[in-house]
GUVEXLO-623411 format. One record per residue: residue number from 1; residue in three letters; x, y, z of N, C-alpha, C in turn. Coordinates in steps of 0.05 Angstrom, whole numbers, plus 5000, padded with zeros to 4 digits. Example, Ala and Ser with C-alpha at 12.3 -4.5 7.8 and 13.67 -1.06 7.14 Angstrom:
BEGIN
1|Ala|5264|4886|5156|5246|4910|5156|5264|4934|5156
2|Ser|5257|4955|5142|5273|4979|5143|5258|5001|5157
***
This chain:
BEGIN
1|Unk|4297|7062|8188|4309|7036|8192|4329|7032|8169
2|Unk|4348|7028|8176|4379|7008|8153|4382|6990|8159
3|Unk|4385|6974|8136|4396|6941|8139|4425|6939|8121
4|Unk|4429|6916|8129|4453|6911|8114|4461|6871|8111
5|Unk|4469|6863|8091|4465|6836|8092|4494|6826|8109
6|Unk|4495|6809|8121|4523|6793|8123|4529|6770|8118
7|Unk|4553|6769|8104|4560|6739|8091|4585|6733|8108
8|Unk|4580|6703|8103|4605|6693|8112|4629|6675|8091
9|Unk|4634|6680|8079|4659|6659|8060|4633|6670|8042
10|Unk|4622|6686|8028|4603|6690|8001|4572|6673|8009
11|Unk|4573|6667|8026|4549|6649|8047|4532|6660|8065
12|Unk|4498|6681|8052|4491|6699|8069|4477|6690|8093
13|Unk|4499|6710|8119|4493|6691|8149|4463|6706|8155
14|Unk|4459|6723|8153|4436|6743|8161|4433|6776|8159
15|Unk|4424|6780|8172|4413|6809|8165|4420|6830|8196
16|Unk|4441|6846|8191|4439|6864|8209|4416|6897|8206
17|Unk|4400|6908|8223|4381|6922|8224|4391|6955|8243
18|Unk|4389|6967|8235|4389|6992|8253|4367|7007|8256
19|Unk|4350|6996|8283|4314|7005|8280|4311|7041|8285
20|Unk|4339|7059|8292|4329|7080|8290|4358|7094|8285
21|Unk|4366|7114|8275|4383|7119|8272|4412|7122|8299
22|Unk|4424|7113|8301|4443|7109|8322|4438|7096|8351
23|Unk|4407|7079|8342|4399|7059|8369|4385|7044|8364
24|Unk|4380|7025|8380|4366|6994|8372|4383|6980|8351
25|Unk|4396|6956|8349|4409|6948|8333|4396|6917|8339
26|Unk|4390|6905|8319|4384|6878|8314|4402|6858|8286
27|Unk|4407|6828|8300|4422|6815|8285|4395|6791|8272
28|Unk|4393|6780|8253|4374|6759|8251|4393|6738|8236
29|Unk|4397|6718|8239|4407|6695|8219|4386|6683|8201
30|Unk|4392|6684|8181|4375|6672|8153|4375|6653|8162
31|Unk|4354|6630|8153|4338|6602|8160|4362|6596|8146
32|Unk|4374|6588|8113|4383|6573|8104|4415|6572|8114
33|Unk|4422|6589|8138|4448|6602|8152|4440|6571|8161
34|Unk|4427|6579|8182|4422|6567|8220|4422|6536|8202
35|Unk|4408|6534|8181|4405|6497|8173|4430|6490|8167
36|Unk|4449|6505|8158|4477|6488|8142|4493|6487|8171
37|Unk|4521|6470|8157|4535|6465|8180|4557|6483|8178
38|Unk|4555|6516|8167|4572|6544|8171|4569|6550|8201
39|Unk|4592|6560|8214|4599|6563|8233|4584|6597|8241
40|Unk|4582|6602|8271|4564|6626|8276|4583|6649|8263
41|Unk|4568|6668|8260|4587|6692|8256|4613|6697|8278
42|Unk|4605|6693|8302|4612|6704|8317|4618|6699|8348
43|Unk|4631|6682|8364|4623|6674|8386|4611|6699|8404
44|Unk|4610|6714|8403|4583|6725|8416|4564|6730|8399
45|Unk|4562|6723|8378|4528|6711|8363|4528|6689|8351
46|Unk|4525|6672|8366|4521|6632|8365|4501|6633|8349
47|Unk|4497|6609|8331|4476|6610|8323|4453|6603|8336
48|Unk|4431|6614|8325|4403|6621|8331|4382|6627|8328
49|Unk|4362|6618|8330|4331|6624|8310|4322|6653|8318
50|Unk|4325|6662|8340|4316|6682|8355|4333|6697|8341
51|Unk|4318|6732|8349|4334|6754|8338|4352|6774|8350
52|Unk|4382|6773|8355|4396|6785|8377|4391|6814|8377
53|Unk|4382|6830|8403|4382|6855|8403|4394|6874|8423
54|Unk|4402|6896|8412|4415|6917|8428|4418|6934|8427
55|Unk|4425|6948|8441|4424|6981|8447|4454|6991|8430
56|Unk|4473|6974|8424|4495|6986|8421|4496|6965|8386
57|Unk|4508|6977|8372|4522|6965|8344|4544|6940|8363
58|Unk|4534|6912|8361|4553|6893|8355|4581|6896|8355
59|Unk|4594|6885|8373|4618|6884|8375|4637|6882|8342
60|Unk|4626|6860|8337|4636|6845|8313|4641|6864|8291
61|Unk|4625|6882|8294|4614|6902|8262|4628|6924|8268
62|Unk|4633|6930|8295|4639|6958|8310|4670|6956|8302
63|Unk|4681|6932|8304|4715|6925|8292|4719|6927|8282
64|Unk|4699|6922|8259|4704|6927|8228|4711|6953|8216
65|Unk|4712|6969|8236|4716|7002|8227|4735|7015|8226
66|Unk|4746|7027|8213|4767|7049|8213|4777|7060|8242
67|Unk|4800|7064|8248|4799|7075|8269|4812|7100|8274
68|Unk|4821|7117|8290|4845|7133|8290|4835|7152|8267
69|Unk|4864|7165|8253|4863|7189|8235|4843|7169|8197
70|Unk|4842|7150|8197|4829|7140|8177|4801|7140|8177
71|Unk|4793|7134|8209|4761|7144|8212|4760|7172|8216
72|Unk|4781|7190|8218|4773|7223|8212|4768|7228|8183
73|Unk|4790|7214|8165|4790|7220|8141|4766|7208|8122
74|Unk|4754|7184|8130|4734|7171|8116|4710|7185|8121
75|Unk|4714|7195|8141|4685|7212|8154|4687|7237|8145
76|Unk|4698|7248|8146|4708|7280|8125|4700|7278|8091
77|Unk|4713|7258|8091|4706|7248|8056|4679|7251|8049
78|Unk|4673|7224|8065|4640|7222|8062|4615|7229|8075
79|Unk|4634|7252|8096|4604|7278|8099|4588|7260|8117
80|Unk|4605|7241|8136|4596|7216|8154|4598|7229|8178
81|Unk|4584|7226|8202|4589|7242|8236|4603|7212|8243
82|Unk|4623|7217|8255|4637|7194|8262|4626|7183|8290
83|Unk|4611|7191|8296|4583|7172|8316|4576|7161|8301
84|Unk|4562|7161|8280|4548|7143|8262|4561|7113|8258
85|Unk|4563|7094|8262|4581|7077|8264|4566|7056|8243
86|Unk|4533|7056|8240|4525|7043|8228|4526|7051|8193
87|Unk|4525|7081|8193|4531|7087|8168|4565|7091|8157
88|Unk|4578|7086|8179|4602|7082|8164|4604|7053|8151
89|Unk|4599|7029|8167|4593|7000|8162|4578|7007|8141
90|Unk|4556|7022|8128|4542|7023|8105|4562|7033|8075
91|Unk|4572|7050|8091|4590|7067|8073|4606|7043|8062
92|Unk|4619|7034|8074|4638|7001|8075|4634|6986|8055
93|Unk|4604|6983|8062|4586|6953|8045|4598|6953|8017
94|Unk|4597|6933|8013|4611|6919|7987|4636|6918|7975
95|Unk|4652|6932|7998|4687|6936|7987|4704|6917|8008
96|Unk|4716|6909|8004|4734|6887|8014|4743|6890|8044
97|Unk|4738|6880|8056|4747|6870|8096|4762|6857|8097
98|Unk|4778|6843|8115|4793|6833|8129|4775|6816|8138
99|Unk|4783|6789|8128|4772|6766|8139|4749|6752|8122
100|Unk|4732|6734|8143|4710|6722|8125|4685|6735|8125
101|Unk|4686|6750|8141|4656|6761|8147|4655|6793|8131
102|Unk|4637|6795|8111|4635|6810|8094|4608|6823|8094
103|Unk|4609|6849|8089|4579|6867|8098|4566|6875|8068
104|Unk|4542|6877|8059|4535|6888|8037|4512|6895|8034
105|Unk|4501|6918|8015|4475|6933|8019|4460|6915|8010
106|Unk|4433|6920|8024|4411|6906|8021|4399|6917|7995
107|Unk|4395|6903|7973|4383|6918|7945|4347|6918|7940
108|Unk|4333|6903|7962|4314|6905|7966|4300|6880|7990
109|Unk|4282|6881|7993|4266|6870|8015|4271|6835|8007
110|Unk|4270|6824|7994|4279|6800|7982|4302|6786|7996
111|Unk|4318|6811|7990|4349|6809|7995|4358|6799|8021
***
């Protein structure tokens, strides 16, 4: 299992999960997300108490990726199978995106 935290504006929205390596993907929104008046991540993940799940990595996160000859090169670099989509998003965590929604490693169970 990999996790990864997601913020929104520095505001952590919840917790994305990868229950096995390249399947089952789960989104959860942190309680103190769903109580404030921060907008969903995502219009296809509204906010919600329940935990979104799927067979495929999230649209939202799947964008977030390199594409073309930059996802050959990032994946060459870092010894990444460019199937892996969730460990590239890992690879990612904590360096700067495009936009408000920002990904970062989970540093322990707390987190």
């Amino acid at each position: 299992m990999r996790q990864l935290n997601v913020y929104v504006n520095n505001n952590k929205a919840g917790v994305l999960t990868e229950q096995y390596p390249g399947k089952d993907y789960t989104f959860r929104y942190d309680d103190a997300y769903l109580a404030s008046e921060y907008p969903a991540i995502s219009v296809t993940l509204p906010k919600q108490k329940e935990v979104y799940e799927s067979e495929y990595l999230f649209p939202l996160f799947t964008n977030m990726l390199p594409e073309g000859a930059n996802r050959k090169i990032i994946c060459r670099s870092l010894r990444i199978d460019e199937n892996d989509f969730f460990g590239m998003l890992t690879a990612m965590a904590d360096k700067d995106f495009i936009g408000a929604v920002q990904i970062r490693k989970k540093t322990d169970d707390r987190d």
